[in-house]
C-alpha positions in Angstrom: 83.1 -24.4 -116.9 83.1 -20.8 -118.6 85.6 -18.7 -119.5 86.3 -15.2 -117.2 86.6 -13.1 -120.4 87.1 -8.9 -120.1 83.8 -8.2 -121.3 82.0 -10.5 -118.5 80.1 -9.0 -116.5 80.1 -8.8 -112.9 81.2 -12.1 -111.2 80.1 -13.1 -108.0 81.6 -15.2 -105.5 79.7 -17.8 -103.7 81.9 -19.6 -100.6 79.7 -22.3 -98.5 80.5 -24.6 -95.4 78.7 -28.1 -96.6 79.4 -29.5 -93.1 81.3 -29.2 -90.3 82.4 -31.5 -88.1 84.7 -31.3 -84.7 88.2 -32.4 -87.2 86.5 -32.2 -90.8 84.8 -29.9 -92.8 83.8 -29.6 -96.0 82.9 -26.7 -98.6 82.2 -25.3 -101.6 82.9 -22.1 -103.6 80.9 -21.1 -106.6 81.5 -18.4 -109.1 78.6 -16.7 -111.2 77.8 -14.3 -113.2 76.0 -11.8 -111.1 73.1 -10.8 -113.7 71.8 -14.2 -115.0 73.3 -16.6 -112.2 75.6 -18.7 -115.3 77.8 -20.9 -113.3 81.6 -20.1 -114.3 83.5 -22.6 -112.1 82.9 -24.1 -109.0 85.7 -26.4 -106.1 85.0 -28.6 -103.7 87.5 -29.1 -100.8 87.6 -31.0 -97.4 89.8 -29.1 -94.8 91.1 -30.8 -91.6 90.0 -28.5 -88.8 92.8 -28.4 -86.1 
């Protein structure tokens, strides 16, 4: 969404669990800039849980 340049500031790492089931789970992982909260790039994935 935004570039990660040298002069960003701090960048913070957001990892979530959407849902979890027994076999499938799903999350997200977010990264922002720590002081105003700008959203720099954010995944999706769904993970088969064995």
């Amino acid at each position: 969404m935004r570039p990660i340049l040298p002069d960003t500031p701090r960048v913070l790492a957001i990892g979530t669990v959407i849902h979890r089931g027994a076999k499938v789970a799903t999350a997200e992982g977010r990264l922002v800039v720590e002081e105003t909260g700008k959203l720099l790039a954010h995944a999706t994935t769904t993970c088969l849980v064995l």
